[in-house]
VEXVOMI-692383 format. One record per residue (C-alpha): y negated, x, z negated; residue in one letter. Coordinates in steps of 0.2 Angstrom, whole numbers, always signed. Example, Ala and Ser with C-alpha at 12.3 -4.5 7.8 and 13.67 -1.06 7.14 Angstrom:
<kemars>
 north  east    up type
   +22   +62   -39    A
    +5   +68   -36    S
</kemars>
This chain:
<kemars>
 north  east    up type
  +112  +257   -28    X
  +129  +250   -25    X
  +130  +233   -15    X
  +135  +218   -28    X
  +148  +210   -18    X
  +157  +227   -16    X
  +156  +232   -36    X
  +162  +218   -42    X
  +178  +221   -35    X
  +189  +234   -39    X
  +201  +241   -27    X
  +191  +237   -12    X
  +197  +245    +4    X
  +190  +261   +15    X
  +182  +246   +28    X
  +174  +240   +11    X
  +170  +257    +2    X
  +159  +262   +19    X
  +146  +249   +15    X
  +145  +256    -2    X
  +130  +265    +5    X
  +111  +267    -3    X
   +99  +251    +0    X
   +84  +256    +9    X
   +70  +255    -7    X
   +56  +246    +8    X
   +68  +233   +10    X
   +69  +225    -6    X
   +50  +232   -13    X
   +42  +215   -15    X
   +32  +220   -30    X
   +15  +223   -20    X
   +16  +204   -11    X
   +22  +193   -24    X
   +22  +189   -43    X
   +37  +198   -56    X
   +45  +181   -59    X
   +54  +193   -72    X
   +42  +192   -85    X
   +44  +178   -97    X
   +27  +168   -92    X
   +16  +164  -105    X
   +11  +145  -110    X
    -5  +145   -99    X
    +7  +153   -83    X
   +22  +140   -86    X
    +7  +128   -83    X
    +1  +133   -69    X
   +17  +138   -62    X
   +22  +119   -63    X
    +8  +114   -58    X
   +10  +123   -44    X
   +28  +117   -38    X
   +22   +99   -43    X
    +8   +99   -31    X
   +16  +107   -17    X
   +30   +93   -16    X
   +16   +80   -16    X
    +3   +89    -4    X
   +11   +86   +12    X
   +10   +70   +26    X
   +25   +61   +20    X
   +26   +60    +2    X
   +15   +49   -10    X
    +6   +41    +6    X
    -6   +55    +8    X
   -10   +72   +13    X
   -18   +77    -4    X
   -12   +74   -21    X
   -24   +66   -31    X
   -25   +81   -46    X
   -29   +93   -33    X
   -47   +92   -39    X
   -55   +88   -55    X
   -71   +84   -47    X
   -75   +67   -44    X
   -82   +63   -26    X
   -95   +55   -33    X
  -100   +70   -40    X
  -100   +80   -24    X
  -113   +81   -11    X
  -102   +78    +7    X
  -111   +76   +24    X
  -100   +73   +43    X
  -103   +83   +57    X
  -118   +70   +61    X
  -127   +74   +45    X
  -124   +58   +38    X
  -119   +58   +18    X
  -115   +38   +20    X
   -98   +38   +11    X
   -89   +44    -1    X
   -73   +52    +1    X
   -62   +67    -8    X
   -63   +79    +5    X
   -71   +77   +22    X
   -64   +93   +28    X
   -48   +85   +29    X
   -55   +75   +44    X
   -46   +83   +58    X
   -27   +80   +50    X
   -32   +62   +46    X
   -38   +59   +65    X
   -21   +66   +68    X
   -12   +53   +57    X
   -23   +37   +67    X
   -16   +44   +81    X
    +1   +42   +77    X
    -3   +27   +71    X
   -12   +20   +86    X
    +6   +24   +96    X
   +16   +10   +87    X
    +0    -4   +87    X
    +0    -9  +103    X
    -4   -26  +102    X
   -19   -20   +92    X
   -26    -8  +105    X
   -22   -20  +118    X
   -34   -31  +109    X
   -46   -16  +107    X
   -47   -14  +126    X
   -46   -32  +132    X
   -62   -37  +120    X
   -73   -21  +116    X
   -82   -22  +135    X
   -87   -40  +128    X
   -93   -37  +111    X
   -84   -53  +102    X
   -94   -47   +88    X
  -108   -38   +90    X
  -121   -45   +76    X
  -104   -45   +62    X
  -107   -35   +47    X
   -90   -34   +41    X
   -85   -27   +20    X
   -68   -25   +19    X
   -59   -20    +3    X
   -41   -16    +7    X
   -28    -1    +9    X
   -34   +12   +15    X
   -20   +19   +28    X
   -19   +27   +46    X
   -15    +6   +49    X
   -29    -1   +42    X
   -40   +13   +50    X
   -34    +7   +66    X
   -39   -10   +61    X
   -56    -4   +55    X
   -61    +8   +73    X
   -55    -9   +81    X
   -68   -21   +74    X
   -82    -8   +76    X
   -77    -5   +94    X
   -76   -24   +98    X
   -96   -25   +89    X
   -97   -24   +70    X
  -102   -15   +58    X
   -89   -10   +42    X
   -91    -3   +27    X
   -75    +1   +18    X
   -66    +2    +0    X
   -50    +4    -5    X
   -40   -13   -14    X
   -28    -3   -23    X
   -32   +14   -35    X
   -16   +22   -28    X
   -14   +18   -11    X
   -29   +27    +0    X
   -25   +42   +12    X
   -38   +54    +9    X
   -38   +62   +24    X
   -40   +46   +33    X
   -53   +42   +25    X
   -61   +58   +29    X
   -60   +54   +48    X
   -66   +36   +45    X
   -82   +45   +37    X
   -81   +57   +52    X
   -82   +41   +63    X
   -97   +34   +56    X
   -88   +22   +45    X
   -97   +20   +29    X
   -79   +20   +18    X
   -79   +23    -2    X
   -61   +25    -5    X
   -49   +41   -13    X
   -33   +42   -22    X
   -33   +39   -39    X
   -49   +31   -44    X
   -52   +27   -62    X
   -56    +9   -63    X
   -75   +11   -64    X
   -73   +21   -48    X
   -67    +6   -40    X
   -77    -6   -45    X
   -91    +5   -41    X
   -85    +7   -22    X
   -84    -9   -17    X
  -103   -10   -26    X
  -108    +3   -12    X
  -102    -6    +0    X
  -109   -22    -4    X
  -126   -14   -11    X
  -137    -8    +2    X
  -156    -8    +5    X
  -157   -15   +24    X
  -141   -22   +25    X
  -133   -37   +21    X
  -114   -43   +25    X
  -109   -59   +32    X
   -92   -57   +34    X
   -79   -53   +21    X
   -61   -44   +25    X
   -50   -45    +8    X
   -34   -39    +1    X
   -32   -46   -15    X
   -48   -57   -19    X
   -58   -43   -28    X
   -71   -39   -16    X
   -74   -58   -15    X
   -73   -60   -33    X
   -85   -46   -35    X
   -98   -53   -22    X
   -95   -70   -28    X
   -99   -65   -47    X
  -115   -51   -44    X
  -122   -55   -27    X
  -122   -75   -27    X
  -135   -75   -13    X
  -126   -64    -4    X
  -109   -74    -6    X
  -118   -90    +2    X
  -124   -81   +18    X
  -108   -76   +21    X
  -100   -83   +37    X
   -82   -81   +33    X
   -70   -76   +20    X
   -53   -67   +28    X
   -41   -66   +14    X
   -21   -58   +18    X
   -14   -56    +1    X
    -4   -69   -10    X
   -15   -64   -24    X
   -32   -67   -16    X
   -26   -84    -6    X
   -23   -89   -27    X
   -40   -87   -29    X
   -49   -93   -15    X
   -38  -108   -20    X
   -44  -108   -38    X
   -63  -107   -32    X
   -60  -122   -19    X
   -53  -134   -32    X
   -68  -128   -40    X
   -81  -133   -29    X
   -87  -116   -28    X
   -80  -109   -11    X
   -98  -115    -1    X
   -90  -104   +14    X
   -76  -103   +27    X
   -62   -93   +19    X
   -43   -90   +30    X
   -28   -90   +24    X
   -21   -75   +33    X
    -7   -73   +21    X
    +1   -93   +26    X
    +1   -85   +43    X
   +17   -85   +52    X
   +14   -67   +60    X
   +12   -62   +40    X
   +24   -72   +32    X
   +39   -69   +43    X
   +37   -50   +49    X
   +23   -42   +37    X
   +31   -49   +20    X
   +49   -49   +24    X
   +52   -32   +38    X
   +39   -22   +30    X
   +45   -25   +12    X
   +64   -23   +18    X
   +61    -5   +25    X
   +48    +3   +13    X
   +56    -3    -6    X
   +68   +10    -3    X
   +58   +22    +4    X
   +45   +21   -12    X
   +60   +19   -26    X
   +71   +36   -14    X
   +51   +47   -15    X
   +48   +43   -35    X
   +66   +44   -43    X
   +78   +49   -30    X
   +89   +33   -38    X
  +106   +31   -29    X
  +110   +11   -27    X
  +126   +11   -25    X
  +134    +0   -40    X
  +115    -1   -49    X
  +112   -16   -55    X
   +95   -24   -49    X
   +85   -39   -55    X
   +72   -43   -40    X
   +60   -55   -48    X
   +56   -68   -37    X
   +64   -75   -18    X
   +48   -77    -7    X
   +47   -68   +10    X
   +44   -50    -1    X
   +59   -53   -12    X
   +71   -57    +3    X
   +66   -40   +12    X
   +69   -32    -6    X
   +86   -40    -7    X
   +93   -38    +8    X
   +88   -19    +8    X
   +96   -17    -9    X
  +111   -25    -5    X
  +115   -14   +10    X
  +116    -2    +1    X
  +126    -7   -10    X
  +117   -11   -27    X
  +124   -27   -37    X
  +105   -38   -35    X
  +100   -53   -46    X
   +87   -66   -41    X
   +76   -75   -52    X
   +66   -88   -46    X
   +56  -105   -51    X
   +56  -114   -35    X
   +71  -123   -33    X
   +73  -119   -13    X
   +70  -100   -14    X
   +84  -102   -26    X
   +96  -109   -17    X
   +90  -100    -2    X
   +96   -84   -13    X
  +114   -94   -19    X
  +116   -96    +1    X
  +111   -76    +5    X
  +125   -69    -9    X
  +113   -67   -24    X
  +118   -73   -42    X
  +101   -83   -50    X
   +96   -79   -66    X
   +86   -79   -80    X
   +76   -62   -84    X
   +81   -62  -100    X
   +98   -65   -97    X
  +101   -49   -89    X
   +87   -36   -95    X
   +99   -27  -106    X
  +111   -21   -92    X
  +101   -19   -76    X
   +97    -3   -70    X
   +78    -9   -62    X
   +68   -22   -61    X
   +57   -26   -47    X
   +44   -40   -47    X
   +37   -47   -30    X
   +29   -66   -36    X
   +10   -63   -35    X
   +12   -72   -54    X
    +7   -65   -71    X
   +16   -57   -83    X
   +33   -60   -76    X
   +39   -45   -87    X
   +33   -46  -104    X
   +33   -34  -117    X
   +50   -42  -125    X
   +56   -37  -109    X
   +54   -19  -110    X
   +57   -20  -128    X
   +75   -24  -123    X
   +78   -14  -106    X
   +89    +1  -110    X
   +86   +17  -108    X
   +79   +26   -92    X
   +78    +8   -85    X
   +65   +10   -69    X
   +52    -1   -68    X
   +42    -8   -53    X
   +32   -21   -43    X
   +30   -26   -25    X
   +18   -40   -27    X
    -2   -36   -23    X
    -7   -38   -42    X
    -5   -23   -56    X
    -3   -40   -67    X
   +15   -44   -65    X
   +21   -30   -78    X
   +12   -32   -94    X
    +9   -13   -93    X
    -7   -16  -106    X
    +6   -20  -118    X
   +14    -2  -116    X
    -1    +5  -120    X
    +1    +5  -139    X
    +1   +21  -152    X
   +17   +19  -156    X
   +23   +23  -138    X
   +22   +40  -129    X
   +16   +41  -110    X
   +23   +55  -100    X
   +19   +59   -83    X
   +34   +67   -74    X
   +29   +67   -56    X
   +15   +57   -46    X
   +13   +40   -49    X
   +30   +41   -61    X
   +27   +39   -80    X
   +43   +38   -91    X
   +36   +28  -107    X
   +45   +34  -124    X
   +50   +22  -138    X
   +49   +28  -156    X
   +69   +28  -155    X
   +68   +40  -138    X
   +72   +26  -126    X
   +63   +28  -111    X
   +57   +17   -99    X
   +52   +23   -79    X
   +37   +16   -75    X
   +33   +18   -55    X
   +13   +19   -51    X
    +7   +11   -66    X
   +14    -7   -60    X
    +5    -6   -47    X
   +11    -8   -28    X
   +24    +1   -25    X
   +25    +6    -8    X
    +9    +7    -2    X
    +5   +17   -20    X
   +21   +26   -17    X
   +26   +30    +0    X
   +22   +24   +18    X
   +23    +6   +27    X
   +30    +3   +43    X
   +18    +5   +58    X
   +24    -8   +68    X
   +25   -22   +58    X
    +8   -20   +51    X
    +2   -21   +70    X
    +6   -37   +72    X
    -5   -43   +55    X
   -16   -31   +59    X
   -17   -39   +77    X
   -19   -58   +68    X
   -36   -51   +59    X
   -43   -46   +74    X
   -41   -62   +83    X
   -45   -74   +69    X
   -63   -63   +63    X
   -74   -69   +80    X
   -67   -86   +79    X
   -72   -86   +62    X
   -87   -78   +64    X
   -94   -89   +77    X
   -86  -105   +77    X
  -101  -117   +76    X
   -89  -131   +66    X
   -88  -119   +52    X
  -106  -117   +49    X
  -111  -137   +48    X
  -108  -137   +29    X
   -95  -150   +28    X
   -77  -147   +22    X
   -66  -145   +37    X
   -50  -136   +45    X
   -50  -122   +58    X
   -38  -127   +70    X
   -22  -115   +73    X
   -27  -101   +86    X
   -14   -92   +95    X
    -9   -77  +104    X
    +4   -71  +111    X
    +9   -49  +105    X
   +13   -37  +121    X
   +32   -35  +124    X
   +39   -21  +120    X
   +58   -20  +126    X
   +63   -38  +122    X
   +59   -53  +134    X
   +56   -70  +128    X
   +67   -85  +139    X
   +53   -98  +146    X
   +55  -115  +144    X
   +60  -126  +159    X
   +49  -142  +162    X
   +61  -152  +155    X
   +62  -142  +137    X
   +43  -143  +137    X
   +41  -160  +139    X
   +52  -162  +123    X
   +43  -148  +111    X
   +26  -149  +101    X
   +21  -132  +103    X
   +25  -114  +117    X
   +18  -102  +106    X
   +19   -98   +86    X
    +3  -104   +77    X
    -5   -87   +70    X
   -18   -96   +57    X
   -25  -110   +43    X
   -40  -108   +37    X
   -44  -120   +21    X
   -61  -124   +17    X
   -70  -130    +0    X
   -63  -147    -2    X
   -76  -162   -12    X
   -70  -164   -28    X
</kemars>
């Protein structure tokens, strides 16, 4: 055998010609440890071979949010019989062999947090609160589980599931259920698999919650609805999403909210670092891991101006993309004339822009006339809590063709071969998509833990009567900033020292 490089070239010098030697045959004999990619494959082999290189993209600790992909098995965990190292069978989780590599990823987490395990130290010889039994229905992250150890070291008792279909880490739930955490949560639940965790969590002989820890209103909703004595014995309601504070809102004009509920996401700590920082740094990480898009000169219409759309737009425009703004309040609007952003109507430029992202907490905000009218390969995707802002229902017809290209990325065909790129079935995109900055959910994460004994054990917020928990306070550990004291003079003249973390609205008479 003649080396390549030397036979494909014709009057190749004597230094040349004395390389033209014979390739040792052990060198190059693969053929006993690996497959003859020279055969054609058949249609079973193409397949698996995708399948194969599909999965390996996604199974690893930085892409999609999780270790595991959620196709790596087609048994459903509640078919599966799983037990901890403690025997206990208490859960219900993917895998909980994968314990060791979640434990690993609270670990990281746990480095970035400090305000949160400062809180965890300060308090957990105290037991704030001990008697707590605490559901919680939100992500399921290596943040939220550091949330989650911390209540159970400072006294309560938790049972978990996941608020979002997408977004849970399998292998952090597997350390959760390793911990003793009774947590129903795994990536890519069918819709009866999720209304069917947060039932186990609320549905147990001996135990009854009295403390509810929301993400988006449907655990409250759910205990609200099928466990009504349950819901009244509950002590406190802590709700952190737009989407959930909506309903709490709905029940209280109502008449129906009989408990204490608190409006985490009206927070400062939330509204000025969790909304705006996170959202600013993890849109582009989830649109880079599903598309691989380039910004620079797409066109961009960013569906609403809150605190999530400013972090949206500002990312977006660094790097260079040409962003529109649309927007029904009239001072987000101007706020986004005054930051560089041209306000529009949806329909006014659905034809040319190149995606459209939606971060209101509304309904509906892109309709099927919409999509109807986007052009081709047009991508598609929310930022707000709720799957209800693109009316993906509507895309569900016979008429259209779902194809799923990658996880969580579905290009939906037109009759005419348009396509649309739908990202995570219009659900959340970064959390369902890619990962959220560590820090930044600390400092929500550090809000819960304060307000959940104050809420808990208040004495004026089990009287009965409508009323308003006042503003708590705390101030997060310094990192390498330092905050300039005021002098006497400068306090005498201001209302407050420290930011106000909290509101909590109760049920109002009607």
């Amino acid at each position: 055998m003649r080396c390549p490089r030397a036979a494909g070239h014709s009057g190749d010098s004597p230094a040349k010609e004395a390389l033209d030697v014979p390739m040792v045959p052990q060198q190059i004999q693969f053929a006993d440890d690996m497959q003859e990619f020279t055969k054609f494959p058949t249609k079973t082999g193409r397949r698996s071979l995708s399948r194969s290189i599909s999965q390996s993209s996604t199974d690893s600790y930085s892409s999609a949010a999780s270790y595991t992909d959620s196709s790596d098995d087609e048994v459903s965990p509640r078919e599966k019989q799983q037990t901890n190292s403690k025997g206990s069978s208490n859960f219900c989780v993917k895998n909980i062999k994968q314990a060791e590599f979640g434990r690993r990823e609270i670990e990281i987490a746990e480095q970035d947090m400090s305000a949160l395990i400062s809180l965890r130290k300060r308090a957990q010889g105290e037991k704030p609160l001990a008697g707590a039994k605490i559901v919680g229905c939100t992500h399921i992250t290596a943040q939220t589980a550091v949330l989650i150890e911390t209540l159970c070291a400072l006294g309560a008792q938790c049972r978990w599931s996941a608020c979002n279909i997408y977004s849970t880490q399998n292998e952090v739930a597997a350390a959760l259920a390793e911990a003793g955490v009774a947590v129903f949560a795994w990536k890519g639940e069918s819709e009866d698999d999720f209304w069917w965790c947060i039932d186990r969590c609320v549905n147990v002989d001996g135990w009854q919650a009295n403390m509810i820890l929301d993400d988006g209103g449907d655990l409250t909703h759910w205990v609200y609805k099928k466990y009504p004595s349950v819901f009244k014995k509950i002590r406190g309601i802590v709700e952190e999403s737009v989407t959930g504070v909506h309903r709490l809102y709905q029940l209280s004009k109502a008449g129906k909210l009989c408990v204490p509920a608190m409006n985490v996401n009206d927070s400062v700590t939330k509204q000025k670092f969790d909304n705006l920082y996170c959202c600013r740094e993890s849109i582009l990480d989830g649109l880079k891991r599903t598309t691989d898009v380039m910004f620079g000169g797409k066109q961009v219409v960013v569906c609403g101006y809150g605190e999530v759309g400013k972090g949206c737009c500002a990312a977006l425009k660094a790097l260079g993309a040409i962003v529109y703004v649309t927007e029904i309040d009239p001072i987000c609007a101007l706020q986004a004339c005054m930051d560089g952003f041209r306000v529009v109507k949806l329909s006014e430029v659905i034809r040319q822009v190149d995606v459209v992202i939606t971060c209101t907490g509304n309904k509906n905000v892109v309709t099927r006339e919409h999509l109807d009218r986007m052009k081709n390969s047009c991508i598609v995707c929310n930022m707000g809590h709720s799957n209800t802002e693109i009316d993906v229902t509507s895309l569900r017809m016979p008429e259209l063709t779902w194809e799923r290209v990658r996880s969580q990325v579905d290009h939906v065909i037109w009759p005419d071969g348009k396509r649309v790129v739908l990202l995570a079935e219009g659900r959340l995109l970064n959390l369902s998509c890619s990962t959220v900055p560590t820090f930044v959910l600390s400092i929500t994460a550090t809000t819960q833990g304060h307000i959940q004994p104050r809420l808990g054990l208040s004495p004026a917020l089990g009287d009965g009567e409508p009323g308003v928990l006042p503003s708590q306070t705390f101030q997060l550990p310094m990192l390498w900033w330092d905050v300039e004291p005021l002098t006497p003079y400068s306090l005498s003249h201001s209302q407050m020292s420290m930011w106000p973390v909290c509101t909590c609205r109760r049920s109002m008479p009607t």
